[in-house]
C-alpha positions as CSV (number, residue, x, y, z in Angstrom):
1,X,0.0,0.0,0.0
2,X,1.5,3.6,-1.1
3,X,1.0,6.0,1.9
4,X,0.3,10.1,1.6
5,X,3.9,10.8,2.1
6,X,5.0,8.6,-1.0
7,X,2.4,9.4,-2.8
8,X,3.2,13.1,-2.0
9,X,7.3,12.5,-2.9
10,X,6.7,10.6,-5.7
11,X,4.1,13.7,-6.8
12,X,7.2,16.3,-6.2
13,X,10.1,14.7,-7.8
14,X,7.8,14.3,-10.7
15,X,7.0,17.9,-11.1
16,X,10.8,19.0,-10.5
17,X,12.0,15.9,-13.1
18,X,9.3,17.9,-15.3
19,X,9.8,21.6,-14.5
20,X,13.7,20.7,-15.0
21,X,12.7,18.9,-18.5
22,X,10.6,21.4,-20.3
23,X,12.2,24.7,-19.0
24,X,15.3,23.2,-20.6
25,X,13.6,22.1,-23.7
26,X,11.6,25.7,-23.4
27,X,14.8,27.8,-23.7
28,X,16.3,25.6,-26.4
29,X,13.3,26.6,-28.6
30,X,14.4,30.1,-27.7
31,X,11.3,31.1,-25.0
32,X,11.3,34.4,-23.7
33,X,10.9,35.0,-20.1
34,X,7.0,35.8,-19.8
35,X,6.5,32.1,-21.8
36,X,9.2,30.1,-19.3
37,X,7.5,31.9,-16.6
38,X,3.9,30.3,-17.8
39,X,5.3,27.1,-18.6
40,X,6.2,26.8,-15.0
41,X,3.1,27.8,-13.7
42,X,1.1,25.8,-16.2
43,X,3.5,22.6,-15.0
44,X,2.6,23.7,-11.3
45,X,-1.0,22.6,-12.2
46,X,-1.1,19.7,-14.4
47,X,2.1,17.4,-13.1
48,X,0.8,17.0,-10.0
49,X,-3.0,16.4,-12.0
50,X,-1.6,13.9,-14.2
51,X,1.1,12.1,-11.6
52,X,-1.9,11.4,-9.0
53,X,-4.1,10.4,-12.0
54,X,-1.4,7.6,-12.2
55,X,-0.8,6.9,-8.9
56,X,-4.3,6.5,-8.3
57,X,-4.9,3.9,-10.7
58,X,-1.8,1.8,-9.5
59,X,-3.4,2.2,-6.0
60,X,-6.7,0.8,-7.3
61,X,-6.1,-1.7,-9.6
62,X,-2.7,-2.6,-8.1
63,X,-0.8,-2.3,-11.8
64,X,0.7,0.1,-13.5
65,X,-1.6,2.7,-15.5
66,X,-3.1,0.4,-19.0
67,X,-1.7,3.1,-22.1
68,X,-5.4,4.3,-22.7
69,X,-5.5,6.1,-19.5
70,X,-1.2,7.0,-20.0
71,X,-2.6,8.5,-23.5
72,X,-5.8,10.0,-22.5
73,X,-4.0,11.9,-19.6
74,X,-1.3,13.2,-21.5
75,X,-3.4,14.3,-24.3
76,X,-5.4,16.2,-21.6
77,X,-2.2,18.0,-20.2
78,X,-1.0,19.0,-23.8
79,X,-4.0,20.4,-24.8
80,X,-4.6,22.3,-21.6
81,X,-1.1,23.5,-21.6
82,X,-1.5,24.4,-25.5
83,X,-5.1,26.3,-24.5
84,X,-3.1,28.1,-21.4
85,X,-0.1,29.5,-24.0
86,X,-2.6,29.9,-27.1
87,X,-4.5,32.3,-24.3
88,X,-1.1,34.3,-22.3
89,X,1.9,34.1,-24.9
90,X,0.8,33.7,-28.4
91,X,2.1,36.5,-29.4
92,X,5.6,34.5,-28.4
93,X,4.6,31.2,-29.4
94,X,3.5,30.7,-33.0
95,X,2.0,27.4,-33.0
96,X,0.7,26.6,-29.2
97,X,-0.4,23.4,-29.7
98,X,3.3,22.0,-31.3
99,X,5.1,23.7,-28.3
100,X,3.1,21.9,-25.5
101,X,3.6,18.6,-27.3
102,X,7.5,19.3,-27.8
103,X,7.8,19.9,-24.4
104,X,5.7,17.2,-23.1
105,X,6.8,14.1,-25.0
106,X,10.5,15.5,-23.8
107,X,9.9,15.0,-20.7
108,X,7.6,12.4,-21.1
109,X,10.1,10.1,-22.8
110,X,13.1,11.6,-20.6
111,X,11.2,10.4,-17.2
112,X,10.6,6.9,-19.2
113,X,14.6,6.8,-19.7
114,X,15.2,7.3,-15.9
C-alpha cells in the first residue's frame, strides 16, 4: 500500500524531473521569459493532476496505468497546456499546440529513460 507521504514525494520529484525537462527544452526553442514563466506555472497545475491520476490507478487496480488512461492523460495535459499558452503568450509562441507537445513528450520520454 502507497502512503500520503509517497504518494506526496513521488508527486514532487515528478514535477521537478518535469519543470527541469521542459524549462530546458523551453529555452532551447528560444522562449522568452514571460512564456518560461507560464510554462512553469502551467507545470505547477497539471504534473501533479496527471502524476496522482497515475498513482491512483496503480493504487486501485494494483498495476501500472493500461496506455489508454497513459494517452488519455497526457493528451489532456498537452492540450490544456497548448489552450493556457494559445490564451497568455501567443504572441511569443507561433503554434501553441506544437510547443506543448515538444515539451511534453520530452519530458515524457526523458522520465521513461530514468
Amino acid at each position: 500500500m502507497i502512503t500520503l507521504s509517497q504518494l506526496l514525494a513521488s508527486t514532487g520529484k515528478s514535477l521537478m524531473f518535469t519543470l527541469s525537462a521542459e524549462l530546458i527544452l523551453a529555452l532551447l526553442l528560444k522562449a522568452d521569459k514571460k512564456t518560461v514563466a507560464i510554462c512553469t506555472l502551467v507545470n505547477i497545475v497539471t504534473n501533479p493532476l496527471v502524476t496522482l491520476t497515475f498513482n491512483w490507478t496503480y493504487i486501485l487496480t494494483h498495476k501500472p496505468p493500461v496506455w489508454y488512461i497513459i494517452i488519455t492523460v497526457e493528451v489532456l495535459a498537452v492540450l490544456t497546456e497548448a489552450f493556457v499558452y494559445g490564451k497568455t503568450v501567443k504572441d511569443n509562441i507561433r503554434h501553441p499546440f506544437l510547443f506543448s507537445l515538444i515539451l511534453n513528450l520530452g519530458s515524457y520520454l526523458g522520465g521513461l529513460a530514468l
